[in-house]
N, C-alpha and C positions, 0 to 999 in steps of 0.2 A: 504494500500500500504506500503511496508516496503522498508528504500533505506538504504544501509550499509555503515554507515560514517565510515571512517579511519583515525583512529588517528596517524601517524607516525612520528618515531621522529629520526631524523640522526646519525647514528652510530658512535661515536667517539671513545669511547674504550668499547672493549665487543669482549669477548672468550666465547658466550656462546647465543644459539639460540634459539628463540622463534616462535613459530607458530603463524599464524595469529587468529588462533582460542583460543589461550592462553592453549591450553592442555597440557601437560604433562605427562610422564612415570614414575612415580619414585613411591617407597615402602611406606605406606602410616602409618601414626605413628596409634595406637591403642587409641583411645579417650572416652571416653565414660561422655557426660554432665547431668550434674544434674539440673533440670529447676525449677523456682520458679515465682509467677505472682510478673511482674513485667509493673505498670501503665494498669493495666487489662484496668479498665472500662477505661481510655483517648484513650488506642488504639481503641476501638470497639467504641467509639463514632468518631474515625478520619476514620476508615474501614466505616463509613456511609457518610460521607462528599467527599469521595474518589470517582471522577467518573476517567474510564480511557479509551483508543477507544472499542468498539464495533461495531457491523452491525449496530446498529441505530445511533449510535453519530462516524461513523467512521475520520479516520484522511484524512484532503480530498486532500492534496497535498504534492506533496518533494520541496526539495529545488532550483528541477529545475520550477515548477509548474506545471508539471503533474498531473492530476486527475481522478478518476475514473467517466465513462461519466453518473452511473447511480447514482452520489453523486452531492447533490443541493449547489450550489457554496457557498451557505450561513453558512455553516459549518465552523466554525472555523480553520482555517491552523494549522498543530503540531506545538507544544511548546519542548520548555527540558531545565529541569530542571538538572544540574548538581552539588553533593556535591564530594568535594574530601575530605575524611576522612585519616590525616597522622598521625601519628605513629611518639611522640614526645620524644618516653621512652631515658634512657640514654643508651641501645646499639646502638642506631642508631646514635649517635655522629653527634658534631656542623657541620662538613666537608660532610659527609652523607646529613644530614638532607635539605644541600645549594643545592645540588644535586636533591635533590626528587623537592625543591622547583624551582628550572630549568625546572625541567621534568609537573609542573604542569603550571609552565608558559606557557612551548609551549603547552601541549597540549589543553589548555584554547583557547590560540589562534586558532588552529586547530579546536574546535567545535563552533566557532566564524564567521570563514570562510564558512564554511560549514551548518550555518544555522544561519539566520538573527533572529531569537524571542527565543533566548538562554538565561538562568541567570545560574551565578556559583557561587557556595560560596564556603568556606573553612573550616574546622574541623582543629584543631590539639589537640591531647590528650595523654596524660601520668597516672595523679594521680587522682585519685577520694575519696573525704571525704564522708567517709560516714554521713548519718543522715542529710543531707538537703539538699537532691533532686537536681536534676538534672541540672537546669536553675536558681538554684540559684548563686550570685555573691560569694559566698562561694566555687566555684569552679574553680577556677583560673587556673587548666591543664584539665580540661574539656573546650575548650572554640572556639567558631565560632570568626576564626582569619576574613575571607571576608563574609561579611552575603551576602546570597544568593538574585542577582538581575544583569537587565543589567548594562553592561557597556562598554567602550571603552577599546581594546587590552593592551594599553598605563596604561589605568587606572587599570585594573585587575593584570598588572605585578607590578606596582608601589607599589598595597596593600599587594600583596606576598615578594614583598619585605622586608615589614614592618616587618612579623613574625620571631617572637625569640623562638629560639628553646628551649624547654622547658627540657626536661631531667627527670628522674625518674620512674613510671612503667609506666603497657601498660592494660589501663583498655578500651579496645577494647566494651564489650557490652556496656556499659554506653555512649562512643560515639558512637553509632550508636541509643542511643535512643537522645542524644541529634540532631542528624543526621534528626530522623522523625520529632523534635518538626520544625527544620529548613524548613524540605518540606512543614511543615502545613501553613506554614507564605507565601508561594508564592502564588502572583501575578494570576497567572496560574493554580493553586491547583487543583479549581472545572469547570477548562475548560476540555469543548469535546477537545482529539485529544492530552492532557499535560503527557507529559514523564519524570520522574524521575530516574535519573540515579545516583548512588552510587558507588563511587570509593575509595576503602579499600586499605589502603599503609602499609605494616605492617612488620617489621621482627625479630618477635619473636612469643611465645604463651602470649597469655589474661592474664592476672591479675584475672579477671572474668569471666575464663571460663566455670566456674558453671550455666552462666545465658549466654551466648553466645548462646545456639541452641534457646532457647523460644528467646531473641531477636531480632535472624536474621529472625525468622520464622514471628514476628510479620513485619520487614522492609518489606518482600516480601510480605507477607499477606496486607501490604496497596497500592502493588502495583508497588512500589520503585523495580528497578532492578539493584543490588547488582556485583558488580565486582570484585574481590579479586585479589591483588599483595602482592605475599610476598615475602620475601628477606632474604637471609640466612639463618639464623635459623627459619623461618616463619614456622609453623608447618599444613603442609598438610590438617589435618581431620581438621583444625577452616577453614580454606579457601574456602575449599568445603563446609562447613557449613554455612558459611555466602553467599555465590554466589550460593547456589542453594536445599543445606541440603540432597545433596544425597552424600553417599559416594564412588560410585561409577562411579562418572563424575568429570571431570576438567573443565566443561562448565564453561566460564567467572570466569577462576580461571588462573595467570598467576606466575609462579615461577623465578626468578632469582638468581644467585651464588651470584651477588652484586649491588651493589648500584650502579654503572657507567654501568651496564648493562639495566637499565632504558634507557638509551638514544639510543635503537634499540626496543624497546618495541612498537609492534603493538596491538592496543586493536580492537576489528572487535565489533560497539555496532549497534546492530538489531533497529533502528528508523524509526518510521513508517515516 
């Protein structure tokens, strides 16, 4: 069963419109990535740990408790898992950066509302050192600001509060592997009927766009369903690459002129 949760958010200043579907028209830049394995064997041992709905393990109700009458009540109700992965480089500036974390406050609450067995965590990332991986404490603008789990409205805005915006580049694949290491740690991982959702805040091109397409490919490939927002300079062909790796769709790819444009920003996310 699939119900379309809406995440909307009140338009205060914004010259500039967005579809509910996140598509977009616009000339698309000329990209072309170069892939390298990156944590091969950790992802293909977490692609076997990954169960996600099927016919046999389907998701058995919505959030209003609908079910399908030929699914045995003993199935596990969906879960969702949400990461919001932000974009801490130094064009997005300290005044920007207060903004996006507004727009993750409310629509935290918004996927709150709307469905009781929810965890969200937070990403923000800018610089990455090379030569010691990923999860190490050696990475200080790689770094999960809210680890991913429940919590109260009150309590999830208080922790977004907390993060200081970091400044410097925008090593965009490197968080989104730190992104899968955070899905693996959930609660709800290897449940029938568990949904992970990925939300990319970004406005510029990667630092590491060398390893961006094998990255996004491995997010999907476990399952993780990728959303893409980008912001001014945010460069078209990574966005489609991360939310879907086709270049010829804007599915779950969403464009804005600016940063206060966020705050009319419809996301339409497919939850069973």
């Amino acid at each position: 069963m699939e119900v379309k949760v809406n995440v909307v958010l009140v338009l205060i200043f914004s010259f500039h419109s967005v579809s509910s579907d996140g598509n977009i028209d616009i000339a698309e830049p000329s990209t072309q990535f170069i892939t390298q394995d990156i944590f091969q064997t950790e992802i293909e041992n977490l692609k076997l740990q990954n169960l996600a709905c099927s016919e046999e393990m389907p998701c058995l109700k919505d959030k209003f408790g609908n079910s399908e009458s030929n699914v045995s009540e003993q199935v596990p109700a969906c879960s969702l898992d949400v990461m919001f992965v932000l974009d801490g480089s130094h064009s997005v500036s300290h005044s920007n950066f207060e903004v996006v974390k507004e727009w993750v406050k409310t629509a935290g609450q918004r996927f709150q509302e709307n469905n009781d067995n929810v965890q969200i965590g937070v990403i923000q990332y800018s610089h990455y050192f090379a030569g010691t991986g990923i999860s190490d404490d050696n990475q200080p603008y790689i770094s999960t600001e809210v680890t991913l789990g429940h919590r109260s409205v009150s309590n999830f805005s208080a922790e977004v509060d907390l993060i200081r915006y970091m400044g410097y580049t925008t090593y965009t694949a490197h968080a989104l592997q730190l992104a899968i290491k955070d899905f693996n740690t959930s609660v709800n991982y290897k449940a029938a009927g568990n949904n992970q959702i990925l939300i990319l805040v970004t406005d510029g091109r990667s630092s590491d766009h060398d390893i961006l397409q094998q990255t996004a490919e491995e997010v999907r490939g476990l399952g993780i369903t990728p959303y893409a927002v980008g912001i001014g300079d945010a460069v078209l062909a990574e966005l489609r690459e991360i939310a879907t790796g086709n270049q010829n769709s804007s599915q779950r790819v969403s464009y804005l002129r600016d940063f206060y444009d966020l705050r009319s920003l419809v996301l339409d996310l497919d939850i069973c």
